[in-house]
C-alpha positions, -999 to 999 in steps of 0.1 A, spaced: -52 128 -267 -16 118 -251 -2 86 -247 4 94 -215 -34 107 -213 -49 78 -215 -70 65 -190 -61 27 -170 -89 8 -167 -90 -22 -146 -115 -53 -157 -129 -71 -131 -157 -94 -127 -167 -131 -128 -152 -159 -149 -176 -160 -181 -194 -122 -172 -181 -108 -208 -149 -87 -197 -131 -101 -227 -158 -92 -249 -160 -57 -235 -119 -53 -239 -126 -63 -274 -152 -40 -287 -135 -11 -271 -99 -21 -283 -104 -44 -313 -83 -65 -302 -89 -103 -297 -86 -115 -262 -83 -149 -251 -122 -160 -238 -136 -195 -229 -168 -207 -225 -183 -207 -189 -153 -201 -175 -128 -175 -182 -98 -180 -194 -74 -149 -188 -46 -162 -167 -22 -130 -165 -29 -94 -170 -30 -82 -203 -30 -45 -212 -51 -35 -239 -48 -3 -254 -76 16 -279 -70 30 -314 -105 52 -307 -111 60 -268 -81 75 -249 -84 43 -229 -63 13 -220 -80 -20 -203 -62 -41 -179 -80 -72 -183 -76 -99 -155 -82 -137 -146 -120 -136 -137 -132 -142 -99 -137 -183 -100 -163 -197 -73 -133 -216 -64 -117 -201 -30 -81 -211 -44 -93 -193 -79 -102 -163 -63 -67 -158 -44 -51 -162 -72 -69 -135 -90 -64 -112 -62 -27 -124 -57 -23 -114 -96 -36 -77 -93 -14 -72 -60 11 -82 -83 2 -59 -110 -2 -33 -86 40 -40 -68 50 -37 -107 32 -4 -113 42 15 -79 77 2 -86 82 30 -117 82 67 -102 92 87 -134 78 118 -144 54 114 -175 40 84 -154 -1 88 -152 5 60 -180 14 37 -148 -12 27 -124 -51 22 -123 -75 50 -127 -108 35 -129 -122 -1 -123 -150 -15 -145 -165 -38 -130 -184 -64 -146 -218 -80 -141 -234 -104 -162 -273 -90 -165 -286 -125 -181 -279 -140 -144 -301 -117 -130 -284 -109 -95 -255 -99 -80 -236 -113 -50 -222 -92 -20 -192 -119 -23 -181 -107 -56 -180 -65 -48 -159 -80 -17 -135 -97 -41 -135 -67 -62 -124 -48 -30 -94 -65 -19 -80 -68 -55 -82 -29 -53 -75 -25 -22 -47 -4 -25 -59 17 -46 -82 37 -24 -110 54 -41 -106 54 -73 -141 52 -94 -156 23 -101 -180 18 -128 -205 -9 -121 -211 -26 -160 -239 -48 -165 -225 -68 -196 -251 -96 -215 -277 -68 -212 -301 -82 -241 -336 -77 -225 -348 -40 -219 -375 -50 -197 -347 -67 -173 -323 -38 -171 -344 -13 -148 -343 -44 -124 -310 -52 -129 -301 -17 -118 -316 -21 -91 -304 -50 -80 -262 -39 -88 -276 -2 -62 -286 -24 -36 -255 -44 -36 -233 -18 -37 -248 -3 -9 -240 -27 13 -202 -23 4 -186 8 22 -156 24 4 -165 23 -29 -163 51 -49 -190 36 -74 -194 64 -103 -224 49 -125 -240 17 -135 -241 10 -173 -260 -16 -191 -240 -28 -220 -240 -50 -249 -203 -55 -263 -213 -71 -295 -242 -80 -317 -262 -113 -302 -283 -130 -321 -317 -141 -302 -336 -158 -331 -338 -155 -369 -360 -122 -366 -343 -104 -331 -309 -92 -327 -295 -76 -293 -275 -46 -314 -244 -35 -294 -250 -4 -269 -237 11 -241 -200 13 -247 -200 49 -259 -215 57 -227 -191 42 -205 -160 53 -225 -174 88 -219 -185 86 -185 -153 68 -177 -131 97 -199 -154 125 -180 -136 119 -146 -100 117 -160 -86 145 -140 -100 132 -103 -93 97 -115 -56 104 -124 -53 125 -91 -61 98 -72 -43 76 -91 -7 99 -83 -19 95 -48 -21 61 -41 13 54 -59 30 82 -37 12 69 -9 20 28 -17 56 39 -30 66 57 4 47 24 24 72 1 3 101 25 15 88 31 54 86 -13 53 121 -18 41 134 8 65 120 -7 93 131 -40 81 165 -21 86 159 -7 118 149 -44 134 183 -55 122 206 -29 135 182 -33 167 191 -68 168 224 -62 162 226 -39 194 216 -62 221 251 -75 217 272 -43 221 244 -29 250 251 -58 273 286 -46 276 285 -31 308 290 6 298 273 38 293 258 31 260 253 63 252 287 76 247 296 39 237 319 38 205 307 8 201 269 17 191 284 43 169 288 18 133 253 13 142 242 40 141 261 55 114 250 23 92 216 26 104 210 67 94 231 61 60 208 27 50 178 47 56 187 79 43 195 60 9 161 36 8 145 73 11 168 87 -21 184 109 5 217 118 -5 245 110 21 274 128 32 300 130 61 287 161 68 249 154 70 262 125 94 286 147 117 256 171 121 228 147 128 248 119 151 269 145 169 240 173 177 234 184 214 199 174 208 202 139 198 232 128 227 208 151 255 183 123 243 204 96 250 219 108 279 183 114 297 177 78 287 203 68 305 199 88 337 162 72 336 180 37 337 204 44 365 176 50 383 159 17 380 162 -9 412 180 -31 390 212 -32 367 233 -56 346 234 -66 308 201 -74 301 191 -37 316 219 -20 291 212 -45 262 175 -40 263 177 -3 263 205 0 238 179 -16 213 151 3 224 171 36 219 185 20 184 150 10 178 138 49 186 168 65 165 157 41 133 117 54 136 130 92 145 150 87 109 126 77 91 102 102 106 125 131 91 132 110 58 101 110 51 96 148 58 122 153 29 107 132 5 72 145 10 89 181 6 83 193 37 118 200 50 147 203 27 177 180 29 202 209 39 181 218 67 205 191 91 198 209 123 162 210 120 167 168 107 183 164 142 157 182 156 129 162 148 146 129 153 157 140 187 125 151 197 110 113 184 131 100 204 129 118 234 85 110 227 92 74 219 68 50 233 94 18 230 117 38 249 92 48 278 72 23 281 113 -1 284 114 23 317 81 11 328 85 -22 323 114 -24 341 103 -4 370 75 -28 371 90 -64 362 126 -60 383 119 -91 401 105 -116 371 134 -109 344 152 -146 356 157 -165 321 147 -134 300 167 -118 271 172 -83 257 156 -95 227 123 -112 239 120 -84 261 122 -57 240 99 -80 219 72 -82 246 73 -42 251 69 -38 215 42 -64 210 21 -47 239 24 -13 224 8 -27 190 -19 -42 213 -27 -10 230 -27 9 194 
């Protein structure tokens, strides 16, 4: 099979619950164990010479609180490294499956520990999950053990658990007479390798899906600042809309999101977008709405001038994100200024600015554009 064929398997489980042991049987590589307690304390990637297959194996889940953070800090790190290549040829990048690992001579399993195992995964949403039940020595113990790994994972929504495989990752020696031969890692390399195509789908997915988060975070990041920056210019007592002032703003605002989105940038694309009927009839009936409020002054003009920024920054990377998705292509700037005049016409900052002020005329003594717009914001969230 491919390099780029091979399957990403995450390794989770509790310190001392044989993941290191499983990495090596399957790999043949030596990894790092202790006794007890694990000692793993970055990822390693461990790739197979025999199964299509490479293990991620990670610092085990610790009965320490702190312990446990840090595991889950260190596959959220993993996970901000992996989402942060976007090349073609990339199902090498990612996770595909998680095995998950359970030591069967403990003889239960702790709701706790599936809840670890689903924040460390938590952003990447369904892929399968293979429940291992490692130490597996005594045959009479496994139907129970089984049982006992179904019943947990029942009470765990979300997980897209695949199969439960007893395993024993190398030879153990019970007495002079009995040996515990290794078994079950065929089975799991198969059953894992048998849902390669739905596991590498979902894997795409979630780094599309976590990729474009990363960029919609950043660009709103952008948007609060160039919002910030506008309760400034919109308490100079003018019509904001047709302000030369906002325009930079504006201009920087589009052009910085545009670029976090890979959108190429031209005058052009600017000209069409910031100077279309649609977009300057937005702001204009945004401004009739505030000349007919039963107040007036700076905080009035500076509070709207960020909610309309505010509106003109989510409207941008409304249509941004159209284009990267492939839904609308990049030369299509009249139907770009369509959509982002039509979210801001929609917006809810923008509205529910009118309402407050309609409302709270007589208590704005002492108030800024900033907290106000702040307050609006905050109580829009809350009713979401």
């Amino acid at each position: 099979m491919e390099v780029n064929k091979k399957m990403n398997v995450l390794v989770l489980g509790s310190s001392g619950a044989g993941k290191s042991t499983l990495i090596k049987s399957i790999s043949g590589i030596e990894v790092m164990t202790g006794v007890g307690e694990g000692n793993t304390q970055k990822i390693g990637v461990y790739e197979s010479n025999t199964w299509p297959i490479r293990c991620i194996d990670t610092k085990g889940f610790e009965y320490n609180f702190i312990e446990q953070w840090k595991t889950i800090r260190q596959v959220k790190k993993f996970t901000k490294q992996q989402i942060g290549t976007n090349k073609e040829n990339s199902s090498n990048l990612g996770i595909d499956a998680v095995w998950y690992c359970i030591e069967g001579t403990a003889r239960r399993t702790f709701v706790n520990n599936i809840n670890l195992m689903n924040k460390a995964i938590k952003g990447w949403k369904n892929i399968p999950v293979f429940a291992v039940i490692t130490k597996s020595y005594s045959e009479t113990d496994i139907p129970e053990n089984i049982d006992a790994v179904k019943q947990t994972f029942a009470k765990s929504t979300g997980v897209n658990l695949k199969k439960i495989i007893p395993v024993v990752a190398e030879e153990y020696v019970i007495n002079d007479e009995v040996k515990a031969l290794p078994k079950g890692i065929e089975e799991l390399c198969l059953s894992t390798l048998d849902c390669i195509d739905e596991a590498k789908n979902i894997n795409q997915e979630n780094r599309n899906r976590m990729v474009l988060e990363q960029k919609r975070f950043t660009a709103n990041t952008v948007t609060t600042g160039a919002t910030i920056t506008s309760f400034t210019i919109g308490a100079i007592p003018l019509n904001f809309a047709d302000s030369q002032l906002l325009v930079p703003i504006e201009i920087g605002l589009v052009s910085a999101i545009f670029k976090i989105y890979g959108i190429k940038v031209s005058k052009e694309i600017m000209k069409t977008i910031l100077g279309s009927s649609a977009i300057t009839l937005a702001a204009k009936q945004v401004v009739t709405l505030v000349k007919t409020l039963p107040i007036a002054g700076d905080i009035v003009n500076g509070t709207v001038a960020g909610a309309f920024v505010l509106a003109l920054g989510e409207g941008t990377i409304l249509v941004s994100e159209e284009i990267y998705t492939g839904n609308i292509k990049q030369d299509q700037t009249d139907k770009m200024a369509e959509i982002i005049a039509n979210s801001i016409k929609e917006n809810a900052v923008i509205k529910s600015t009118i309402e407050y002020f309609e409302k709270n005329g007589d208590k704005l003594s002492g108030k800024s554009s900033k907290e106000i717009l702040e307050n609006i914001v905050n109580s829009i969230k809350k009713k979401k």
